[in-house]
Every structure is written in C-alpha cells, then in structure tokens.
N, CA, C and O atoms as a GROMACS GRO file, in nm:
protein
  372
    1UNK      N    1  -0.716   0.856   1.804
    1UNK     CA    2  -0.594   0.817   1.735
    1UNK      C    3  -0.627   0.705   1.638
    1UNK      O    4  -0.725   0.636   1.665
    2UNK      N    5  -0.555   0.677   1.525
    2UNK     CA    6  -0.607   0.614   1.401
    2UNK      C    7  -0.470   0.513   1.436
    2UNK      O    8  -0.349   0.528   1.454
    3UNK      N    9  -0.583   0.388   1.434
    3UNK     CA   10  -0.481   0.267   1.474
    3UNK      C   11  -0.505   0.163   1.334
    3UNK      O   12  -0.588   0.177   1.245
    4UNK      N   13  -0.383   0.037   1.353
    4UNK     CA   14  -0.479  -0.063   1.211
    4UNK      C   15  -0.591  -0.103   1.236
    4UNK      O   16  -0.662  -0.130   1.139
    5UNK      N   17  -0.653  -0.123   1.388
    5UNK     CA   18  -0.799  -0.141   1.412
    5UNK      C   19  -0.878  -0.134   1.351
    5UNK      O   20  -0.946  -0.215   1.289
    6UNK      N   21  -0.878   0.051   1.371
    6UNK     CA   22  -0.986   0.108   1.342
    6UNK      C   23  -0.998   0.226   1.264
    6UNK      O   24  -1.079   0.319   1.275
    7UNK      N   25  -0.873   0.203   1.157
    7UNK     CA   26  -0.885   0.269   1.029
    7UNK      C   27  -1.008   0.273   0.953
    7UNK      O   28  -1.062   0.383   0.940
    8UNK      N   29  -1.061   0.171   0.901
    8UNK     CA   30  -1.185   0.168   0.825
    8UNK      C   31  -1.293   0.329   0.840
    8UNK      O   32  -1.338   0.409   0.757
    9UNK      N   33  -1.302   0.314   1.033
    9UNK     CA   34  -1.405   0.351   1.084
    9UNK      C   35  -1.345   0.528   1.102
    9UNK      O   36  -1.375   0.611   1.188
   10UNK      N   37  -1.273   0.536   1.011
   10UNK     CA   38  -1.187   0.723   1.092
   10UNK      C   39  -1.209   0.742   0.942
   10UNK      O   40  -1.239   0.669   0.847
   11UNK      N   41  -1.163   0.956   0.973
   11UNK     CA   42  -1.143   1.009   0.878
   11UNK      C   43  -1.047   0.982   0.728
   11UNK      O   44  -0.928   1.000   0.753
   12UNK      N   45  -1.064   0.957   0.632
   12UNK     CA   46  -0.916   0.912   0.533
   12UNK      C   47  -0.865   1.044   0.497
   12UNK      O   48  -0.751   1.064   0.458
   13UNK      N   49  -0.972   1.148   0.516
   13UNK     CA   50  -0.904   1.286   0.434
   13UNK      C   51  -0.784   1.342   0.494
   13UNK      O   52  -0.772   1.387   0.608
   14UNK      N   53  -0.684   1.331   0.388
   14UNK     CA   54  -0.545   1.350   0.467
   14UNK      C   55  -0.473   1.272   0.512
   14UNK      O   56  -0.359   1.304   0.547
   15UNK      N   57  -0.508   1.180   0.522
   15UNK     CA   58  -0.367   1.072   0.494
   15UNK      C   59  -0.313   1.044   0.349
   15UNK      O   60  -0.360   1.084   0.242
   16UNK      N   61  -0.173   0.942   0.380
   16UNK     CA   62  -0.142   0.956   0.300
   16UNK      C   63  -0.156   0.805   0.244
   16UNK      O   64  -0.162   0.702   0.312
   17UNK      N   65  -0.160   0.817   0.107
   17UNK     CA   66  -0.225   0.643   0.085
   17UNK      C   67  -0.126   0.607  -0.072
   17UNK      O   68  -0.055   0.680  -0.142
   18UNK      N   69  -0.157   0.492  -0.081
   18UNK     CA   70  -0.058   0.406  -0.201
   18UNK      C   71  -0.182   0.327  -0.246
   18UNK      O   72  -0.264   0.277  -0.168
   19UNK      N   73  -0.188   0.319  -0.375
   19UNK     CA   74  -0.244   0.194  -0.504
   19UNK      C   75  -0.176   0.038  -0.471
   19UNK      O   76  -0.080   0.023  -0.546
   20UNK      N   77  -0.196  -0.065  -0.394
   20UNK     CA   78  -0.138  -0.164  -0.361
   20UNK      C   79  -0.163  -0.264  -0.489
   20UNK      O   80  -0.067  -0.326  -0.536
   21UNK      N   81  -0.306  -0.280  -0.550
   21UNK     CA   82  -0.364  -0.348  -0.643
   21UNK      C   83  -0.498  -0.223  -0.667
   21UNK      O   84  -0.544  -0.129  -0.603
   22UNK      N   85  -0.528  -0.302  -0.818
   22UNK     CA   86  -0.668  -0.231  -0.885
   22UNK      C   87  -0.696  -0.272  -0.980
   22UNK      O   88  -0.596  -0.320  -1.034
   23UNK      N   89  -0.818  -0.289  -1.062
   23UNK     CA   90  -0.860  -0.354  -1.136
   23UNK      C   91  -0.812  -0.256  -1.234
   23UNK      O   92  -0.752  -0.316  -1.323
   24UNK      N   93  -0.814  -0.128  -1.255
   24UNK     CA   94  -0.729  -0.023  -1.367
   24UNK      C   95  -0.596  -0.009  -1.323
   24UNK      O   96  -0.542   0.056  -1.234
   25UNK      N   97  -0.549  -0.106  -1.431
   25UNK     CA   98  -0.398  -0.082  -1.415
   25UNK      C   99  -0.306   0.053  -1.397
   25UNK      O  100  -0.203   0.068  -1.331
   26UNK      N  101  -0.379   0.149  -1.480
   26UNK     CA  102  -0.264   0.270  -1.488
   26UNK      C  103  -0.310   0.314  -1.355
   26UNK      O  104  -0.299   0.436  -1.351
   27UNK      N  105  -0.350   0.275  -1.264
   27UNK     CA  106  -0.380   0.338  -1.110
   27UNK      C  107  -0.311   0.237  -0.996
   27UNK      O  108  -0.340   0.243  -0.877
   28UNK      N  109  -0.204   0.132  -1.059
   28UNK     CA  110  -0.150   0.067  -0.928
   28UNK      C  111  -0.020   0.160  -0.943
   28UNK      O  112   0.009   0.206  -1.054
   29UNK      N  113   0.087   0.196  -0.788
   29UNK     CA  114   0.177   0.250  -0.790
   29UNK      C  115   0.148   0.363  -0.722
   29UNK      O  116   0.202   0.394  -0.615
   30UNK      N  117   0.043   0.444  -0.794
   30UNK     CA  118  -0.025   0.567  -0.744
   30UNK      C  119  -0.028   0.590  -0.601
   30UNK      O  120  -0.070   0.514  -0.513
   31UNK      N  121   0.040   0.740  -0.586
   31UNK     CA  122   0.089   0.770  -0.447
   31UNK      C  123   0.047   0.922  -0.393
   31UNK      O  124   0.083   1.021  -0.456
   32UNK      N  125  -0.023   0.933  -0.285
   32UNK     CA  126  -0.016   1.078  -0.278
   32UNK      C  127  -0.108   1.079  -0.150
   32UNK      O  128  -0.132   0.977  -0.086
   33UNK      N  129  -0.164   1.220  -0.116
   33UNK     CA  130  -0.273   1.230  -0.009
   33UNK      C  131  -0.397   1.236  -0.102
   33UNK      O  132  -0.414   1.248  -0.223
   34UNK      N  133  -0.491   1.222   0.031
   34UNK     CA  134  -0.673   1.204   0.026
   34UNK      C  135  -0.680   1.339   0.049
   34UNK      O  136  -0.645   1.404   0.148
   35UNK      N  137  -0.754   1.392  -0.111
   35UNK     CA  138  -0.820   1.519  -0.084
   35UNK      C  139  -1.009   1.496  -0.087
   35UNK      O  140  -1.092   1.583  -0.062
   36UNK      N  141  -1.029   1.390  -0.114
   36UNK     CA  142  -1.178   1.364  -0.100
   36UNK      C  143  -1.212   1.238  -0.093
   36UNK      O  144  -1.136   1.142  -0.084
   37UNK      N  145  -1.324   1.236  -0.098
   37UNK     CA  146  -1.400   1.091  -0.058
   37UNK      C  147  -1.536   1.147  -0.083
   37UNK      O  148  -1.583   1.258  -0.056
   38UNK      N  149  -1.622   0.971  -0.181
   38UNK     CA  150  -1.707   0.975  -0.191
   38UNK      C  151  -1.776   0.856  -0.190
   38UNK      O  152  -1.700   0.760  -0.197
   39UNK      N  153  -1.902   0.827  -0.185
   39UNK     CA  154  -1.934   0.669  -0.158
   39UNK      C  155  -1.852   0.572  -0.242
   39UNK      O  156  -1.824   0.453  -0.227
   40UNK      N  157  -1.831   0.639  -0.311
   40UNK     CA  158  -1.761   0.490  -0.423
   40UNK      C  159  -1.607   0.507  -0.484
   40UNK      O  160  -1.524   0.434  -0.539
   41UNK      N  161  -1.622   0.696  -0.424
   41UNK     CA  162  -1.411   0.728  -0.506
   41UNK      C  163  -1.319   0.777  -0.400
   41UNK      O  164  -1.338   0.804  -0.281
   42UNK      N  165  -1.246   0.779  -0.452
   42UNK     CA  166  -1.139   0.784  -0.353
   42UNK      C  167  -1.046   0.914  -0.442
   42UNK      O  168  -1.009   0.878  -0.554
   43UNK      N  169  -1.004   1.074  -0.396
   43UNK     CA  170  -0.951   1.128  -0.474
   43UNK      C  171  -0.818   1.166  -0.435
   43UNK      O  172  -0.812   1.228  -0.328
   44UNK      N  173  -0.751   1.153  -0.471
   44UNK     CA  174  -0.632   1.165  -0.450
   44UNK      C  175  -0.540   1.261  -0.508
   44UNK      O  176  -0.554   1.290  -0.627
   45UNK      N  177  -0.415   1.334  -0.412
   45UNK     CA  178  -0.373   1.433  -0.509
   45UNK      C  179  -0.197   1.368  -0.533
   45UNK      O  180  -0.138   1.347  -0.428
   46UNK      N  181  -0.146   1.347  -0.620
   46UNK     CA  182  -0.027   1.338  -0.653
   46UNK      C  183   0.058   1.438  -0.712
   46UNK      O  184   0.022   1.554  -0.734
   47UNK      N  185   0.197   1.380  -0.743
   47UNK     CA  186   0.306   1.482  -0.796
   47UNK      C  187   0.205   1.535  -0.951
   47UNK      O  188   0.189   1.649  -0.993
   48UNK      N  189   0.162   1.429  -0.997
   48UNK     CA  190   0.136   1.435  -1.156
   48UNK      C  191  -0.011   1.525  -1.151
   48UNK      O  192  -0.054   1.595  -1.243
   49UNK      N  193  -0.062   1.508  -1.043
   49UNK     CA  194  -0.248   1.585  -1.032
   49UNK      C  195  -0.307   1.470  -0.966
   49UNK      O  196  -0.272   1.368  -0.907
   50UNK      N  197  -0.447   1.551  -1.015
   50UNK     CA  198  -0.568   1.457  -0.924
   50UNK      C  199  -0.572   1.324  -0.988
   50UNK      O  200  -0.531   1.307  -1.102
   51UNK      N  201  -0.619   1.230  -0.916
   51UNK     CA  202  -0.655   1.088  -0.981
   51UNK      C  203  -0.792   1.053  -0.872
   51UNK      O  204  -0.809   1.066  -0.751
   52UNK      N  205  -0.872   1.008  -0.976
   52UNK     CA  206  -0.990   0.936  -0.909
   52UNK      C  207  -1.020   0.819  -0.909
   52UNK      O  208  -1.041   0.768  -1.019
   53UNK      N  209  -1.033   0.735  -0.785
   53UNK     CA  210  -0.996   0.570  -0.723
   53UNK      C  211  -1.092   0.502  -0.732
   53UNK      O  212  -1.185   0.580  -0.708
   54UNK      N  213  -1.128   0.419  -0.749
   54UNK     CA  214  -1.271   0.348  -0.768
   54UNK      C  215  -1.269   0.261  -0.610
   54UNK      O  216  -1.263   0.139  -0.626
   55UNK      N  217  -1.272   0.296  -0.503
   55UNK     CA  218  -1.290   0.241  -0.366
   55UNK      C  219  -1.325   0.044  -0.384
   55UNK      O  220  -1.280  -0.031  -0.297
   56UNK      N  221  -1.394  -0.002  -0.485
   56UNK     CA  222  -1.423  -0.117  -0.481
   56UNK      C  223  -1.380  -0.178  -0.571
   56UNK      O  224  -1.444  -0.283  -0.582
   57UNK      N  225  -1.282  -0.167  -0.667
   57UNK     CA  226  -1.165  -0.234  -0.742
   57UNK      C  227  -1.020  -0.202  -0.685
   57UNK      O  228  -0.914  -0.236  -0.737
   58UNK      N  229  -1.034  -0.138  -0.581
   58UNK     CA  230  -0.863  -0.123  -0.560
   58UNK      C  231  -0.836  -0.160  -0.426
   58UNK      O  232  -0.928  -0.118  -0.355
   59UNK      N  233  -0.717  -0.245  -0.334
   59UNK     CA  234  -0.698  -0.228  -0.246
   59UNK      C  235  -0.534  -0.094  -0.221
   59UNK      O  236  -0.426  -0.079  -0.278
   60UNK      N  237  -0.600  -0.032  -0.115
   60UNK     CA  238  -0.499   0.076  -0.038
   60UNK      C  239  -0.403   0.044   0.079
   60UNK      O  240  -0.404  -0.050   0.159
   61UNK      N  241  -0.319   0.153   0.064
   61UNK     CA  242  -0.222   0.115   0.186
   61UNK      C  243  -0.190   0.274   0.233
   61UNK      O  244  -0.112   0.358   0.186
   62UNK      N  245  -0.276   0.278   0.339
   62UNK     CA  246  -0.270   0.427   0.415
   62UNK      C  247  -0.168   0.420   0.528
   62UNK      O  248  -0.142   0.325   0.602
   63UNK      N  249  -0.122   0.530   0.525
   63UNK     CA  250   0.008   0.564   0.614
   63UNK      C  251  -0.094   0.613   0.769
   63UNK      O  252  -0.207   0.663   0.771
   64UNK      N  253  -0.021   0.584   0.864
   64UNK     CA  254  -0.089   0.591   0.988
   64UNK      C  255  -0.017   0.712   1.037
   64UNK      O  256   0.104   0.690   1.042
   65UNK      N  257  -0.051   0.839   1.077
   65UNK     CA  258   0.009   0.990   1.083
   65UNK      C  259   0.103   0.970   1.202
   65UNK      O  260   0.223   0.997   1.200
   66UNK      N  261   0.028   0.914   1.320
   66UNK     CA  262   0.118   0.839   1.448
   66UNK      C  263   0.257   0.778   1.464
   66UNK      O  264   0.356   0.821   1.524
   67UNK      N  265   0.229   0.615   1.365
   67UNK     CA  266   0.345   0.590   1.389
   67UNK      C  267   0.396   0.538   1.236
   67UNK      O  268   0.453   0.432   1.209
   68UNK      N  269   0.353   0.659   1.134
   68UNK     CA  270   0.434   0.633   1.022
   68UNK      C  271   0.385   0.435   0.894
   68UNK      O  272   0.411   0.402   0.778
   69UNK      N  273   0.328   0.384   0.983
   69UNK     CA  274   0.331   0.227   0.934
   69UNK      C  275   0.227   0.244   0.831
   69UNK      O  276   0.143   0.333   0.837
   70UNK      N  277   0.233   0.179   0.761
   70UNK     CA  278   0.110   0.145   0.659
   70UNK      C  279   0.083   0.013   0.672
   70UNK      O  280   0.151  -0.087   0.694
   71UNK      N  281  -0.075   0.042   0.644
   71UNK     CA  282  -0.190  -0.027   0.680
   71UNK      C  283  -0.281  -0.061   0.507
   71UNK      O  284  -0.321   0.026   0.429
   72UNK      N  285  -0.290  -0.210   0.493
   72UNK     CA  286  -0.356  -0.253   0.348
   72UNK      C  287  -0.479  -0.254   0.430
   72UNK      O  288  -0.499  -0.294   0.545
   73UNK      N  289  -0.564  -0.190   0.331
   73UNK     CA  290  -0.724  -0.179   0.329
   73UNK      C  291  -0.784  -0.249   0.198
   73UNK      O  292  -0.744  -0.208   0.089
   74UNK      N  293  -0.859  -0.332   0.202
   74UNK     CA  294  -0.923  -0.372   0.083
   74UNK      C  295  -1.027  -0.262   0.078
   74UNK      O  296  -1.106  -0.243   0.171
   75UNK      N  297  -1.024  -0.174  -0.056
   75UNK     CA  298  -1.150  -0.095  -0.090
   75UNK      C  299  -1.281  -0.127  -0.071
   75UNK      O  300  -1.351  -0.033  -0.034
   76UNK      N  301  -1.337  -0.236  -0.086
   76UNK     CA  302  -1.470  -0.315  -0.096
   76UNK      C  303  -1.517  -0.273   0.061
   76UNK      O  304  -1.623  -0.214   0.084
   77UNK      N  305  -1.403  -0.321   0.185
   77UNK     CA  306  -1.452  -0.249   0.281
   77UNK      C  307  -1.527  -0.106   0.358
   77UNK      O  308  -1.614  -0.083   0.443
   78UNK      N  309  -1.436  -0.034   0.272
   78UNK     CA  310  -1.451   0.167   0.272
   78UNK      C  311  -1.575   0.173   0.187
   78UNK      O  312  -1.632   0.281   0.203
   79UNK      N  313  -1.634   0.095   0.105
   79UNK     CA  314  -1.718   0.152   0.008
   79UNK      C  315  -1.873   0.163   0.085
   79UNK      O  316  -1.962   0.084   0.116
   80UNK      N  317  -1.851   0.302   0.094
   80UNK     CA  318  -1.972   0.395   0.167
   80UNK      C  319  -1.965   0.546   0.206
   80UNK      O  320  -1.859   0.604   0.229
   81UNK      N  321  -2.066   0.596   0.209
   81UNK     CA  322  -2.045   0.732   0.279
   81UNK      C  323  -1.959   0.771   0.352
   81UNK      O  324  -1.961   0.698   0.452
   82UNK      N  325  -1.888   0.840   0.360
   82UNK     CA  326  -1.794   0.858   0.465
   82UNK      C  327  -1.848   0.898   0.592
   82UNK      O  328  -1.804   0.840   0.691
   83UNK      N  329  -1.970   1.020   0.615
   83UNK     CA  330  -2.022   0.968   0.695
   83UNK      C  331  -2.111   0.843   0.806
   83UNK      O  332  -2.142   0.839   0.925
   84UNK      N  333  -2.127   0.756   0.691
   84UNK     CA  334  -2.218   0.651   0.684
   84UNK      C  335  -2.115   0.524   0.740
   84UNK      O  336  -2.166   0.465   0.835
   85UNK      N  337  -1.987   0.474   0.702
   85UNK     CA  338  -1.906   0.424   0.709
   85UNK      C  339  -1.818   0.464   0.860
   85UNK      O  340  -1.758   0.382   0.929
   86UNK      N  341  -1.826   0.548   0.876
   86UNK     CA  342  -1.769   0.600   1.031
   86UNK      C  343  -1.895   0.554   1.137
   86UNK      O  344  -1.857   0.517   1.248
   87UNK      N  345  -1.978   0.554   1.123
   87UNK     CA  346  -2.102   0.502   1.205
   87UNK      C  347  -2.118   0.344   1.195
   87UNK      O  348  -2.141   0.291   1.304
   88UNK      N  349  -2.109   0.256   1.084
   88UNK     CA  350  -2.127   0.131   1.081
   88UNK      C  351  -2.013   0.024   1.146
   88UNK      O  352  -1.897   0.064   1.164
   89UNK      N  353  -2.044  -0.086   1.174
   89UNK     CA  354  -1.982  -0.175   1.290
   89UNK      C  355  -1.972  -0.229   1.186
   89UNK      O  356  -2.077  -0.249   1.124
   90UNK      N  357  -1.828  -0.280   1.120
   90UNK     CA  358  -1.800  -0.382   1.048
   90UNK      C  359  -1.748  -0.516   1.124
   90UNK      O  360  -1.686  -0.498   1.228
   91UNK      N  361  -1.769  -0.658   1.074
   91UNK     CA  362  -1.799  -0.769   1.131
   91UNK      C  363  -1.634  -0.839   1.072
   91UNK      O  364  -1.587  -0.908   1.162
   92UNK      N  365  -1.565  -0.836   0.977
   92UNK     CA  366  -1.519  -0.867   0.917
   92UNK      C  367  -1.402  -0.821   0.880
   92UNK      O  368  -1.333  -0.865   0.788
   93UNK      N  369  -1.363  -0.677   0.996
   93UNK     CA  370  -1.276  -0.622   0.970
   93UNK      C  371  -1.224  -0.698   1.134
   93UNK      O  372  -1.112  -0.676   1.180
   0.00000   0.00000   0.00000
C-alpha cells in the first residue's frame, strides 16, 4: 500500500499527480495521470495530451489511490531509475 512514507520508494505509473512548482512555467497547474517514467522525466497524460516533466525542476503532488490525499514530492528526490529508485534507501526523505 502506497503511504506518504513511502511514496518515493513505489510505483508512480498511474497515479494521479499535479505541477505544484517548476522551473518551466507553462508546466505549473498541469494535471493528469503517470503514463511513464524515466530517470530524469516524468510523462504525463492530460485533458490537452502528453506533457513531459523534468523530475528535477519540478516539485509534484501525487494523489494516494487509498485514501484519496495528496502527497508534495520534491522532484530532485524521484530523480532516478525507476527501477533503481525503488531499491535505494533514501536518508532524507
């Protein structure tokens, strides 16, 4: 189960996530689900189409499927493999 814990360390594909801040403006606001992930992007599908996230200029706010709440993630954290990132012990989260 995907808690605020231990979001970092779970799947993102398929949740649903929000643009909280970003260093590219026309990407704060931005709302939709995770159709991919890659060490460094974040892809997302919205009403308007795809948009691609730069994981380490933006912080996110993923919806928790459980109990509905959203959860702010600073990108800088996520920035890694997705497999690679599900295996690592972050210190700081």
């Amino acid at each position: 189960m995907i808690t605020p814990e231990n979001i970092v360390r779970h799947e993102l594909i398929g949740l649903t996530v929000k643009v909280a801040s970003s260093a590219d403006k026309s990407a704060v606001g931005a709302e939709g689900r995770v159709i991919d992930e890659t060490r460094n992007m974040l892809v997302i599908e919205t009403k308007s189409g795809e948009k691609r996230l730069v994981k380490g200029q933006s912080v996110f706010s993923f919806r928790l499927p459980s109990s509905g709440k959203w959860v702010r993630v600073d990108g800088k954290v996520i920035v890694a493999r997705p497999e690679d990132r599900i295996k690592k012990k972050l210190k700081e989260w």
